[in-house]
Wavefront OBJ file of the C-alpha trace (Angstrom):
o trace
v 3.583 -17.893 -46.349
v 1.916 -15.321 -47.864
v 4.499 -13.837 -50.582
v 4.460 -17.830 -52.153
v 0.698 -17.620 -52.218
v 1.212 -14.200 -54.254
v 4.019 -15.338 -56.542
v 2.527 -18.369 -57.535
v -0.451 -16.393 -58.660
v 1.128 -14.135 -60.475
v 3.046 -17.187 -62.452
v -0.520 -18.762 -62.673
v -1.762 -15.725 -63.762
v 0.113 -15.064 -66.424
v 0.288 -18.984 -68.061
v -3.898 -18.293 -68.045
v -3.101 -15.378 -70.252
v -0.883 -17.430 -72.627
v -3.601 -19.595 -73.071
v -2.570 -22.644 -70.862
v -5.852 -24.515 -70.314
v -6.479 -25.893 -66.870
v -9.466 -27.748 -65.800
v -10.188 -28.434 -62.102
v -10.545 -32.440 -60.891
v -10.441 -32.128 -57.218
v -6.987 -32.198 -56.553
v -5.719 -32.649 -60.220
v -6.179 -30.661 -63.589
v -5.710 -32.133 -67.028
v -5.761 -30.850 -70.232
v -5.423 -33.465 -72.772
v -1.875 -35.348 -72.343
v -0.721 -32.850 -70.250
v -0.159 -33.582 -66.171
v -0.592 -30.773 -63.715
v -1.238 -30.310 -60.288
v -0.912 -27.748 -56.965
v -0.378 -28.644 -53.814
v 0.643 -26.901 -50.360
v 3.772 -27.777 -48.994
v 6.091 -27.182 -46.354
v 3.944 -24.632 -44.609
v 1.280 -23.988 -47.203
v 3.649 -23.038 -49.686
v 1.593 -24.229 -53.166
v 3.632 -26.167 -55.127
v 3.091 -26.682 -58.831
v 3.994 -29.534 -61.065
v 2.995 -29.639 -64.861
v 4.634 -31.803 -67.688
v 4.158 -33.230 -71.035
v 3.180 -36.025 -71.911
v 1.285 -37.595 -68.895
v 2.513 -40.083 -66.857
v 1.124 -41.108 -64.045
v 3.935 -43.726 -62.166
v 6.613 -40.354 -62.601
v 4.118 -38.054 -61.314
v 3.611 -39.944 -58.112
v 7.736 -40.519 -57.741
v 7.931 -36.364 -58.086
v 5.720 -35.405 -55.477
v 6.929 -38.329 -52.880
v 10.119 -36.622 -53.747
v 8.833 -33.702 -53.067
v 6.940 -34.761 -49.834
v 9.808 -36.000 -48.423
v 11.913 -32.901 -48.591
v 10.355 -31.938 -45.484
v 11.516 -34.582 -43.564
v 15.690 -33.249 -44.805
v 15.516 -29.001 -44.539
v 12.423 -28.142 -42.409
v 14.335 -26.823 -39.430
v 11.375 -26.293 -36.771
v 10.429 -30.313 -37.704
v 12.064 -31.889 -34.641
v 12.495 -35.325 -36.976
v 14.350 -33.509 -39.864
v 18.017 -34.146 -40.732
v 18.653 -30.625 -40.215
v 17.153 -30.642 -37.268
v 19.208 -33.154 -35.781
v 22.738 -31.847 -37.056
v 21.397 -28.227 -35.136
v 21.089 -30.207 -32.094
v 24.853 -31.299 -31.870
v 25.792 -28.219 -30.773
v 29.464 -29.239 -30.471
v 32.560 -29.423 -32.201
v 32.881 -32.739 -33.898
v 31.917 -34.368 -37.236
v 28.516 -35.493 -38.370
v 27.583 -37.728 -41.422
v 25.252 -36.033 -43.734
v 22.683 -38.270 -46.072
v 23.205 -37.300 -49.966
v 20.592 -34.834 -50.403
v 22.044 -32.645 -47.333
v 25.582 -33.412 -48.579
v 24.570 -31.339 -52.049
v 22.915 -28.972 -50.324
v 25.550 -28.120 -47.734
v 27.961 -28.187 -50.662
v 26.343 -26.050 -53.002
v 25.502 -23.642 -49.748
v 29.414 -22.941 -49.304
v 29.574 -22.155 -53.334
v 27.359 -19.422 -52.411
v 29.314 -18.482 -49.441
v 32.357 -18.666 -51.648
v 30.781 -16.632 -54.747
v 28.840 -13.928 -52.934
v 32.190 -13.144 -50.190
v 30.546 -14.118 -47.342
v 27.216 -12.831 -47.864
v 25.156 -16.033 -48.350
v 25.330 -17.662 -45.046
v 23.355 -20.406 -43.795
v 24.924 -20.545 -40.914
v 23.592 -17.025 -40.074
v 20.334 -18.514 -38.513
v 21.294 -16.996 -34.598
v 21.172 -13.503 -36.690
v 17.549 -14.320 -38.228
v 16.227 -15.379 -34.636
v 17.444 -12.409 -31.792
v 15.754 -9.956 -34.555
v 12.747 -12.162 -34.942
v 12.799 -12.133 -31.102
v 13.399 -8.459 -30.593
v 10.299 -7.864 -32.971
v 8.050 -9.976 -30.891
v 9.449 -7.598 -27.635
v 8.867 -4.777 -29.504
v 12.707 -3.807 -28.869
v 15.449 -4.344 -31.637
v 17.986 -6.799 -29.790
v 21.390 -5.357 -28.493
v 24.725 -4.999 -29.538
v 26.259 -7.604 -27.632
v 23.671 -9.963 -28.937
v 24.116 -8.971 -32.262
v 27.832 -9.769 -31.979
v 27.279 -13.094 -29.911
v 25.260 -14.555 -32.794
v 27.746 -13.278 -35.696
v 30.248 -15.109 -33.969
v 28.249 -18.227 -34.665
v 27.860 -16.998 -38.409
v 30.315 -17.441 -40.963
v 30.063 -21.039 -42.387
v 32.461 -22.497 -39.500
v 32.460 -26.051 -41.353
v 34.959 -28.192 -43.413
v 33.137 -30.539 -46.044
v 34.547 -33.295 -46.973
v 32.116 -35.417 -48.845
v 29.062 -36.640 -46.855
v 31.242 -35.962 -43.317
v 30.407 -32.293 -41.896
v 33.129 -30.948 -39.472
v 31.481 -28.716 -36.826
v 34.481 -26.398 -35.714
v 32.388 -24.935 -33.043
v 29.428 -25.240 -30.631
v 26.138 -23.306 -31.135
v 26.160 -23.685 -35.365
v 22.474 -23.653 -36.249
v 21.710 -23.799 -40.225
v 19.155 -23.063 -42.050
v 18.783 -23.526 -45.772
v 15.352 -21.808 -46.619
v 17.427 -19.239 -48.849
v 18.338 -22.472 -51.217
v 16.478 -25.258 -50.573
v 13.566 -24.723 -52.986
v 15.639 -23.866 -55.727
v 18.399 -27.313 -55.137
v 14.549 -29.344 -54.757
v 13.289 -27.536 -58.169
v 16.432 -28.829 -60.000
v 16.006 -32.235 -59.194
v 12.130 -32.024 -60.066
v 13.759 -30.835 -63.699
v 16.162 -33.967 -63.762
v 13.431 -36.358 -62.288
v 11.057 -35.394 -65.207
v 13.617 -35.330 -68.042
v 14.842 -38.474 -66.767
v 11.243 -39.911 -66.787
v 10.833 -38.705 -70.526
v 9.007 -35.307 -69.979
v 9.441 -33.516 -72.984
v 8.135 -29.759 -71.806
v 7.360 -29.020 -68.264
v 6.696 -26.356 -65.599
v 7.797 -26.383 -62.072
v 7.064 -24.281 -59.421
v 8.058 -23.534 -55.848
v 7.092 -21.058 -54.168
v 8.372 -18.138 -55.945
v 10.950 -20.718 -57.762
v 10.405 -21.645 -61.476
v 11.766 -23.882 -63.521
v 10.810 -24.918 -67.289
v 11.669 -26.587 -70.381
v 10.062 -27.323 -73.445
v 6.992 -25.422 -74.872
v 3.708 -24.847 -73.007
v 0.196 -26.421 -74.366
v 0.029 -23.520 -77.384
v 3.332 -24.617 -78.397
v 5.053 -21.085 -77.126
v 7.731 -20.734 -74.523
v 6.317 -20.370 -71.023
v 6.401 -16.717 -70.002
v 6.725 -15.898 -65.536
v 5.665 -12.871 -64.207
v 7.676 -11.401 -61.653
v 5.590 -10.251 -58.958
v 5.455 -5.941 -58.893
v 7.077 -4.996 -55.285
v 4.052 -2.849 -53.951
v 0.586 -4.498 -55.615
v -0.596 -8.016 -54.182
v -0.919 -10.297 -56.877
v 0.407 -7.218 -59.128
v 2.502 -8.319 -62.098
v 5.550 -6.061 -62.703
v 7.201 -7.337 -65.925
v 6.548 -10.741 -67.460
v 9.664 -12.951 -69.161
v 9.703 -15.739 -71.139
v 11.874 -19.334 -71.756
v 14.200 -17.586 -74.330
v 13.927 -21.381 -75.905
v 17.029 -23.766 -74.358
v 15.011 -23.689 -70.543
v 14.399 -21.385 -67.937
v 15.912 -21.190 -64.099
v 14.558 -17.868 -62.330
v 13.686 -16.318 -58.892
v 12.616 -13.404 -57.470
v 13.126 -12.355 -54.001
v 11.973 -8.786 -52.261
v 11.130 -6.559 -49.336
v 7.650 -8.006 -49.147
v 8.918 -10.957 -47.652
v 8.104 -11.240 -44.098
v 9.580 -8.134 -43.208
v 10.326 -7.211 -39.616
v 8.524 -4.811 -37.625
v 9.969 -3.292 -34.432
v 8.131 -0.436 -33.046
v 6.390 0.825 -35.876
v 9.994 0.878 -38.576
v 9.794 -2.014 -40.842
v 13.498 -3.446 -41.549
v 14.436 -6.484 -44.234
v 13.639 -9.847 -43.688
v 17.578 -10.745 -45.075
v 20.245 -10.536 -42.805
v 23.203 -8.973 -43.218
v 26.068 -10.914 -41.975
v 28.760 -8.080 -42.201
v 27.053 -6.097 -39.843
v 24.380 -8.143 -38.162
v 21.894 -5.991 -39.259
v 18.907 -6.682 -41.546
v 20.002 -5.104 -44.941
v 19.755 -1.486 -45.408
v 19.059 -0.652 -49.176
v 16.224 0.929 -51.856
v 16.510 -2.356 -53.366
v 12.421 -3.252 -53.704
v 13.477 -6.473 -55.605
v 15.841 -8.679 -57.180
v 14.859 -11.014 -59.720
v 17.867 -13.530 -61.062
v 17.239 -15.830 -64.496
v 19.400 -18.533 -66.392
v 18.671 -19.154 -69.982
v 19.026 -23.197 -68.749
v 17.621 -25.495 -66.211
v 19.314 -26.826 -63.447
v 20.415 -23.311 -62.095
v 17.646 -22.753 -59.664
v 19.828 -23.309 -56.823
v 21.764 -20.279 -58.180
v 18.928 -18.243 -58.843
v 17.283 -18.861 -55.370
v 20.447 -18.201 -53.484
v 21.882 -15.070 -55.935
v 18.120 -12.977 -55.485
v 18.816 -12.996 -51.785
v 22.197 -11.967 -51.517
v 21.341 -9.523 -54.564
v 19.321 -7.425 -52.206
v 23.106 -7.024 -50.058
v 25.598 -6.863 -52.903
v 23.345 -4.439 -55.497
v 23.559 -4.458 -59.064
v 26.804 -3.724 -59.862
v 28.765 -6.777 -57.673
v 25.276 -9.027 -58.192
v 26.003 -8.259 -62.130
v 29.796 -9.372 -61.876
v 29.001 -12.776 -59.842
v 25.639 -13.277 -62.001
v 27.488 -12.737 -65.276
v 30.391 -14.790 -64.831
v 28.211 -17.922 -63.858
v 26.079 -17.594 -66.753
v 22.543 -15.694 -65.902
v 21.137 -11.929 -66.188
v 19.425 -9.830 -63.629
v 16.932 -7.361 -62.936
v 16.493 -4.986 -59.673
v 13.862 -3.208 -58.810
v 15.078 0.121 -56.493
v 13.362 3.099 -55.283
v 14.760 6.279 -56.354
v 13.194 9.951 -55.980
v 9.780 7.990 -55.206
v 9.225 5.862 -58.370
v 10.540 2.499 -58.841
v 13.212 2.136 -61.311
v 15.028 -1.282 -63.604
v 18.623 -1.786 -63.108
v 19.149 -4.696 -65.702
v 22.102 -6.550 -66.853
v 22.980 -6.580 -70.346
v 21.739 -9.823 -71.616
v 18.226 -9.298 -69.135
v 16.276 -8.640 -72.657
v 16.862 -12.277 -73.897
v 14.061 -13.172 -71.575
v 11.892 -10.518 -72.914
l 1 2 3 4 5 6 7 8 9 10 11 12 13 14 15 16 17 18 19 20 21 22 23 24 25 26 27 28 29 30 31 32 33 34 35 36 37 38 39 40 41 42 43 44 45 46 47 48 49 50 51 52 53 54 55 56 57 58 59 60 61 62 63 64 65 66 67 68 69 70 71 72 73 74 75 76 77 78 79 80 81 82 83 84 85 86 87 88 89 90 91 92 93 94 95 96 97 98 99 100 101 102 103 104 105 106 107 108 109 110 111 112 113 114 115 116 117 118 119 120 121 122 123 124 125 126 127 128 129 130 131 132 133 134 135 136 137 138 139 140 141 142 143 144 145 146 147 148 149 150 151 152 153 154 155 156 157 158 159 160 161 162 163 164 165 166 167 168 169 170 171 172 173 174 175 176 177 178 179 180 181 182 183 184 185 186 187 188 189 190 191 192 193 194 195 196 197 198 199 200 201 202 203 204 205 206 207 208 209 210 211 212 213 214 215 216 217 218 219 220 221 222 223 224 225 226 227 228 229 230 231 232 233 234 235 236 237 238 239 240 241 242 243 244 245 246 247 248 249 250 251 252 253 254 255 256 257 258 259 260 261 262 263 264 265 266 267 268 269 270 271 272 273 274 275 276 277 278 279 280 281 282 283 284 285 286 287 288 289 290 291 292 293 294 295 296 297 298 299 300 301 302 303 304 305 306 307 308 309 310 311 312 313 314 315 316 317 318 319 320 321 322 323 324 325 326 327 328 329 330 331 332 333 334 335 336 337 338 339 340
């Protein structure tokens, strides 16, 4: 996907200016005692792993780890565990392995916290426009209302057992799933004795410690209309870093020459109307990337002012990027500037 390929540079970019050193071995770069290494995963998205001090035996658990999250959340894999609970396609209960169990979990915390907004359940929304912009027709009314009737969250969890209170629930979790597999990375490496480290996902990031020039790591957040453009950079204000940034220039939709929002709305079944160019979401702590990944999407629906209440009370800051009388203009939180 394109927008990881840009995001990750921009991230890569600016650790090169902070005076990270990287050296190229084939598929691995060291620099000293330090571990790094990219790789492309889950449809070429580059993934980026990078920890102090070495260690070779936790490296290879984090990217099996990492590896096998396809096999869990990749919904067009006809072998993943989402997959299979997509095909049931009937009322009734299904029994959900632990990593799925978290996931669905923390999904319905977003539900909860955002009012309905975050919805992995709105996947029949995400497909008829998909389908209406390969037609070249935006899809109808009465099959925009046949697949918000399958949106909603429908579901009772009840540890790992999933009650299905419907037929025709489809989920996908590509609006979380990085960020929940970036957390565990954290707690995999801290757990294996890392003492600084840098994770990336896609246009997830997650770090602790100090970088190789003993500084906090600084992320830029990709600028909404350059490629590989750099709008703003922030830093680890020094107890960890959780952040995300998601915009327009995501796979957006193009019916018959408009260009509509890749997220769905699931109040109106409509992709989202809005000058929003960006939303970029930050905790001054690890372990909060399943926040950030899921808040930056539903940011782009709620705006700043209910994105500020929900962001706030959990604990990070924000920053939105919105068009106004043709220039591009910040709408921060209060506390954005500790991560400047």
């Amino acid at each position: 996907m394109r927008i990881n390929r840009i995001i990750f540079a921009v991230v890569l970019l600016v650790l090169l200016g902070a005076g990270i050193g990287i050296k190229m071995r084939g598929g691995a770069k060291e620099t000293g005692v330090w571990y790094q290494e990219v790789r492309e995963l889950y449809y070429d998205i580059p993934v980026q792993v990078k920890f102090f001090p070495e260690n070779t035996q936790l490296s290879a658990r984090v990217w099996a780890y990492l590896e096998s999250m396809d096999d869990v959340f990749n919904d067009y894999k006809d072998g993943s565990e989402i997959s299979a609970v997509n095909r049931v396609n009937a009322a009734g209960e299904v029994t959900l392995s632990p990593v799925l169990t978290d996931a669905f979990d923390k999904a319905l915390q977003a539900w909860q916290f955002s009012e309905g907004v975050f919805d992995v359940s709105c996947t029949p929304l995400r497909k008829i426009w998909r389908q209406a912009e390969k037609r070249g027709n935006p899809p109808s009314e009465a099959e925009i209302l046949a697949a918000k009737e399958r949106c909603g969250m429908k579901v009772k969890q009840n540890g790992d057992r999933l009650t299905l209170s419907r037929d025709g629930l489809v989920f996908d979790f590509g609006g979380i799933d990085k960020g929940i597999i970036a957390d565990h990375v954290v707690e995999m490496l801290k757990a294996g004795g890392a003492r600084s480290a840098l994770v990336q996902i896609g246009g997830e990031t997650a770090a602790f410690g100090l970088s190789q020039k003993k500084k906090p790591f600084r992320i830029g957040i990709q600028h909404p209309e350059k490629r590989d453009g750099v709008w703003s950079v922030i830093q680890d204000s020094g107890t960890g870093l959780s952040a995300s940034t998601s915009g327009n220039y995501e796979n957006p939709i193009t019916i018959n020459g408009f260009t509509f929002y890749h997220i769905m709305d699931p109040r109106t079944g409509y992709p989202a109307k809005t000058d929003v160019l960006s939303v970029s979401i930050a905790f001054p702590e690890t372990g909060k990337n399943w926040l950030t990944d899921s808040l930056s999407t539903t940011g782009v629906l709620l705006g700043p002012k209910k994105t500020f209440e929900i962001v706030k009370r959990l604990g990070g800051e924000a920053m939105f990027l919105i068009r106004e009388d043709g220039k591009i203009k910040e709408v921060k939180s209060s506390g954005w500037g500790m991560f400047e």
